[in-house]
KEKE-3310 file (N, C-alpha, C; in steps of 0.2 Angstrom, whole numbers, plus 5000, padded with zeros to 4 digits):
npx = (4985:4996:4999:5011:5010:5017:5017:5021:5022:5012:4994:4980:4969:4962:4973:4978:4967:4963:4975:4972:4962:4965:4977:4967:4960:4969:4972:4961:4964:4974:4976:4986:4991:4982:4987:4990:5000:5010:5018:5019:5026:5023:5026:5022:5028:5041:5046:5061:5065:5062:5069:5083:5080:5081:5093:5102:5099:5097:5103:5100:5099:5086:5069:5056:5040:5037:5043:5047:5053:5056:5055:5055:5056:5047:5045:5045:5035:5023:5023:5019:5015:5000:5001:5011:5026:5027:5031:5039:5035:5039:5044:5037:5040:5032:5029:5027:5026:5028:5018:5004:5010:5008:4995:4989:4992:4986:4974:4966:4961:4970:4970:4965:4977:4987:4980:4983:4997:5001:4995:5003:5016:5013:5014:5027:5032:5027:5035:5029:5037:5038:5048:5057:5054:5043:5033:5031:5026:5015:5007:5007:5003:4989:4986:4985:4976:4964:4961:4963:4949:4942:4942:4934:4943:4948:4957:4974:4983:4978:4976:4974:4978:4991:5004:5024:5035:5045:5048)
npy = (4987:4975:4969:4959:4954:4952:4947:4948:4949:4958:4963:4954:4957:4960:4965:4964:4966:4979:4984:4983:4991:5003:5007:5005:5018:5026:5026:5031:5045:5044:5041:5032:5023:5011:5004:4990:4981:4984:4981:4978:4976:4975:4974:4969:4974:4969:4981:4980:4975:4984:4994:4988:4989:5003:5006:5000:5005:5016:5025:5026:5027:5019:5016:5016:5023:5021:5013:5017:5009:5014:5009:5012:5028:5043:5047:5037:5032:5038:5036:5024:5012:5005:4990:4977:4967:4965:4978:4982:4991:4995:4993:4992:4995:4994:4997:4987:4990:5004:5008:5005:5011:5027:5028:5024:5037:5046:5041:5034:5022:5008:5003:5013:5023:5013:5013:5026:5026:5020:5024:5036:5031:5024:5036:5042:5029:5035:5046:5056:5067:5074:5080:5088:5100:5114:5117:5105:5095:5103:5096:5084:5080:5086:5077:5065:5068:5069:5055:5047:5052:5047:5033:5034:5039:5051:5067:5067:5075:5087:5098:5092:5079:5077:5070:5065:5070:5059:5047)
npz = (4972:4978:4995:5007:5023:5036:5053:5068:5086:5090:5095:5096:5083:5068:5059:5044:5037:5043:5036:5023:5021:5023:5014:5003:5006:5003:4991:4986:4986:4982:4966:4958:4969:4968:4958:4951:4949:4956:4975:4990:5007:5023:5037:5052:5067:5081:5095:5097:5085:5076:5081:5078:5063:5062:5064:5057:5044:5044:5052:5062:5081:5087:5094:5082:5077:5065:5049:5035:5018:5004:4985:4973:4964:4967:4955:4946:4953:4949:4934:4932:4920:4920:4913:4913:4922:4939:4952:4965:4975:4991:5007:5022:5040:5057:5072:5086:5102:5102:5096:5102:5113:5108:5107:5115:5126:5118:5119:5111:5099:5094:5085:5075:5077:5072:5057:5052:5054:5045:5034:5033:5030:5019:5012:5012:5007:4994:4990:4998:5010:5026:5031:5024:5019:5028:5021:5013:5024:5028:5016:5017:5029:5026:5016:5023:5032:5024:5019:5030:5035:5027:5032:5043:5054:5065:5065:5065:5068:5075:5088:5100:5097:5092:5084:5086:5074:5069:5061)
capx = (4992:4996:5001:5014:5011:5018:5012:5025:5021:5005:4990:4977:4968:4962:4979:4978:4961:4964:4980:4968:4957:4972:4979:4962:4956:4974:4971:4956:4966:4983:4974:4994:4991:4978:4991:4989:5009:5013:5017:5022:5025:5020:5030:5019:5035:5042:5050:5066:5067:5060:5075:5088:5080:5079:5099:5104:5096:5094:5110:5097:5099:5082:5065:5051:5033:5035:5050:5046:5057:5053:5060:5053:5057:5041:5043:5043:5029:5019:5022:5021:5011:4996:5002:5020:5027:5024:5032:5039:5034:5042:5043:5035:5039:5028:5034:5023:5026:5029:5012:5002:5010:5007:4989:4986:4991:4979:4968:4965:4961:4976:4969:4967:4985:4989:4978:4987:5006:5002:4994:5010:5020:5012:5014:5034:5033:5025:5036:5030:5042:5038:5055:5059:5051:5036:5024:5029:5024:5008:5005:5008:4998:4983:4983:4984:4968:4958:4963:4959:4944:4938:4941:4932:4948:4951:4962:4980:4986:4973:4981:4974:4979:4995:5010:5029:5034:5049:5045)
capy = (4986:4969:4970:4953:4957:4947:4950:4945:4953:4963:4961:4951:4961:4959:4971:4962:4968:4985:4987:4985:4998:5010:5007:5006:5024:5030:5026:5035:5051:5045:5033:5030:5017:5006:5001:4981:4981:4986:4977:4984:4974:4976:4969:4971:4970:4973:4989:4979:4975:4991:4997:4986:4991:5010:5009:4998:5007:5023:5026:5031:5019:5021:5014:5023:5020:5016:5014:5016:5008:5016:5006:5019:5035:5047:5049:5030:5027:5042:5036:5015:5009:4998:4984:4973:4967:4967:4983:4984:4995:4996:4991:4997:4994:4995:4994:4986:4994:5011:5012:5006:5018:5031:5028:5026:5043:5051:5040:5034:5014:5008:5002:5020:5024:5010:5016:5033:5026:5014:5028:5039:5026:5023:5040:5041:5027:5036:5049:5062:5067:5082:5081:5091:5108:5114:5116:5098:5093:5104:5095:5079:5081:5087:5070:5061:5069:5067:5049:5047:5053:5040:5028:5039:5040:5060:5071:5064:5083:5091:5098:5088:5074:5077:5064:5067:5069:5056:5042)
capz = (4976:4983:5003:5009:5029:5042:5061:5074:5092:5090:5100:5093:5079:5060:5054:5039:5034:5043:5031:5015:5021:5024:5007:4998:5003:5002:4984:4982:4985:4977:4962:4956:4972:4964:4952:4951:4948:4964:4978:4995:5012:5028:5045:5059:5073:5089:5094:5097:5077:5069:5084:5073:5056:5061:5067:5052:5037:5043:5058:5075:5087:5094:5091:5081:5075:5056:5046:5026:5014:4995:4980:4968:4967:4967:4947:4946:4955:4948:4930:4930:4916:4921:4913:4914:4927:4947:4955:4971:4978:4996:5015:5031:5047:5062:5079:5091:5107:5102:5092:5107:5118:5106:5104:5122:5125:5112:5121:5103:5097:5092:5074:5072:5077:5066:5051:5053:5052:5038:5028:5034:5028:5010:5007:5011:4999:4986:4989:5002:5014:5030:5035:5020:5022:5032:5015:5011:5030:5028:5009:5018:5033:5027:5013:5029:5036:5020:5017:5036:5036:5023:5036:5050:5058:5068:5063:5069:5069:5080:5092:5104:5096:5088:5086:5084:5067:5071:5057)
cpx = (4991:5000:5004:5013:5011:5017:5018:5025:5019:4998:4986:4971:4967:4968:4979:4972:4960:4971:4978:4966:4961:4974:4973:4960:4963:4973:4968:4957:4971:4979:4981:4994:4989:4982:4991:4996:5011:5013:5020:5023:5026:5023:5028:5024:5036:5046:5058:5069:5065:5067:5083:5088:5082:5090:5102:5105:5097:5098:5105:5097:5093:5076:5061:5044:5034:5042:5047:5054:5056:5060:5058:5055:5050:5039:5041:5037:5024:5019:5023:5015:5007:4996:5010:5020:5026:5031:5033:5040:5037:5041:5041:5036:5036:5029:5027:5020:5027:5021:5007:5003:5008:4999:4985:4986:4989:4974:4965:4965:4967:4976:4969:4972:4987:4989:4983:4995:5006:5001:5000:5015:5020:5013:5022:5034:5031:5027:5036:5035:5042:5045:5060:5060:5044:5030:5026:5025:5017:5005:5004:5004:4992:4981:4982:4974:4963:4957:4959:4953:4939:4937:4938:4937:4949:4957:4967:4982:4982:4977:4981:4975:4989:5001:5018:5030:5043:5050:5048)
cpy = (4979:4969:4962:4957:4951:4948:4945:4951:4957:4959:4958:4955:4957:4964:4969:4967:4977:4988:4988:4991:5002:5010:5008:5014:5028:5031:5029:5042:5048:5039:5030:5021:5010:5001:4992:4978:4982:4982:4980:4977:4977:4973:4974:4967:4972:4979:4987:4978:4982:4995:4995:4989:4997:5013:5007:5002:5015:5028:5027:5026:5021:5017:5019:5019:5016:5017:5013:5016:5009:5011:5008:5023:5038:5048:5042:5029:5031:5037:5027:5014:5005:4991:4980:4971:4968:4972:4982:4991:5001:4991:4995:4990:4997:4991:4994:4990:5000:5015:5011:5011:5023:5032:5029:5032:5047:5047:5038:5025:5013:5004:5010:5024:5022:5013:5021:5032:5023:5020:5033:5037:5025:5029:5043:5038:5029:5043:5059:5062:5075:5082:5087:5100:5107:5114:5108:5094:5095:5099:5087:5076:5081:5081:5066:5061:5067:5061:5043:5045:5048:5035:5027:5039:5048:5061:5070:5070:5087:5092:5095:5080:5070:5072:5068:5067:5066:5048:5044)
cpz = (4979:4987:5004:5015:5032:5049:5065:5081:5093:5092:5095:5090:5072:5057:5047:5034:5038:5039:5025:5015:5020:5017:5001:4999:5005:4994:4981:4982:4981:4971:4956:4963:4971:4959:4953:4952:4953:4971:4986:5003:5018:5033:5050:5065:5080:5087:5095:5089:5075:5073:5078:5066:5056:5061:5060:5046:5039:5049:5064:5078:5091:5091:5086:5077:5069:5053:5038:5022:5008:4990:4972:4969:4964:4959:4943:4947:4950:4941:4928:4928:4919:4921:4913:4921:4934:4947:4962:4974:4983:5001:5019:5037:5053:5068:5085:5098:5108:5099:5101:5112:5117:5107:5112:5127:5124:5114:5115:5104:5094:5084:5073:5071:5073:5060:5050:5051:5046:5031:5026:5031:5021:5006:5008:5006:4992:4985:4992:5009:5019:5032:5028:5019:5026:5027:5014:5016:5028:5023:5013:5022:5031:5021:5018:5031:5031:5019:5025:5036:5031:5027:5043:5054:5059:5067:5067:5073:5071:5084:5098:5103:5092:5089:5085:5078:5068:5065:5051)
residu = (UNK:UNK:UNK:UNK:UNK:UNK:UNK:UNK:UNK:UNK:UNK:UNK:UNK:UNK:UNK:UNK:UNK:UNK:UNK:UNK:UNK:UNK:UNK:UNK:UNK:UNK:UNK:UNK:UNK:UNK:UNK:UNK:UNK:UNK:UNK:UNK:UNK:UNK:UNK:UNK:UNK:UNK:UNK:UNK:UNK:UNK:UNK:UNK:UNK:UNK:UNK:UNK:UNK:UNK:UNK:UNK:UNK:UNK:UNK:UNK:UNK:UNK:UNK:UNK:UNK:UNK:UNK:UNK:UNK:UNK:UNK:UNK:UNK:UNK:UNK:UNK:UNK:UNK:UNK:UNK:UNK:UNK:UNK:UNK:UNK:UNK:UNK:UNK:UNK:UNK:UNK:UNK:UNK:UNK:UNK:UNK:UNK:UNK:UNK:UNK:UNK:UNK:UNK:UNK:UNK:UNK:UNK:UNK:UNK:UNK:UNK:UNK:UNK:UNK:UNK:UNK:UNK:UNK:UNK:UNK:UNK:UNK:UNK:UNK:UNK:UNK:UNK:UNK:UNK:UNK:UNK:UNK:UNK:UNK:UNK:UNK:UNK:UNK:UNK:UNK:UNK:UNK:UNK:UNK:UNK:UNK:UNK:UNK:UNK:UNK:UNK:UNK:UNK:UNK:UNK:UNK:UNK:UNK:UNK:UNK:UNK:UNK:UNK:UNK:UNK:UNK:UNK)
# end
């Protein structure tokens, strides 16, 4: 997959090279990711714009951590030949000062909050969705922890760690 990421109002950070990570050992659980065809972008933003995108595109007038844009649908992405054309993918949005707050909270490094939404995020675009039923959640969730855990990142969903499921 090829990642376009832009960075406007995030603390000073490699995100670039923490979004490969994140997508490369998403991959190693979903290997539909991998795809060379695929192209996905990244806007690392404030919480005032991911607030516009979220009211725009999706009616809430509020902030929130990550907003995924899928431009596949799940049967799409599952069955795209290796070769032809690039793919898009989708869009993620990620809001500045909502992950930070979130992270510091959990007491957590806020690459690793990152790592966690962005994974969160690839896999809306590829199709998961907890807001669906509770077994999609658990199904969803526990891809999260294994895909994580590649990255030594702790279990989001500890419960001493856990986030809202608002995204």
């Amino acid at each position: 997959m090829h990642l376009d990421i832009e960075i406007d109002g995030w603390p000073d950070s490699d995100w670039p090279a923490l979004a490969e990570r994140a997508v490369e050992a998403a991959a190693e659980e979903l290997p539909a990711l991998a795809n060379e065809r695929l192209m996905a972008s990244l806007l690392f933003t404030t919480d005032s714009r991911v607030h516009e995108l979220n009211k725009e595109w999706r009616g809430k007038d509020k902030p929130t951590n990550v907003l995924s844009f899928p431009m596949l649908t799940a049967d799409e992405f599952e069955s795209l030949a290796p070769d032809g054309p690039p793919e898009m993918f989708g869009d993620l949005a990620l809001a500045s000062e909502t992950c930070a707050r979130e992270a510091a909270e959990k007491a957590i490094p806020i690459e690793d909050h990152t790592a966690h939404l962005i994974v969160h995020g690839m896999l809306h675009l590829a199709g998961y969705d907890h807001e669906t039923s509770d077994e999609d959640a658990e199904e969803m969730e526990a891809l999260e922890v294994k895909i994580l855990a590649r990255l030594g990142v702790a279990d989001p969903y500890d419960a001493s760690n856990a986030i809202k499921r608002d995204s």
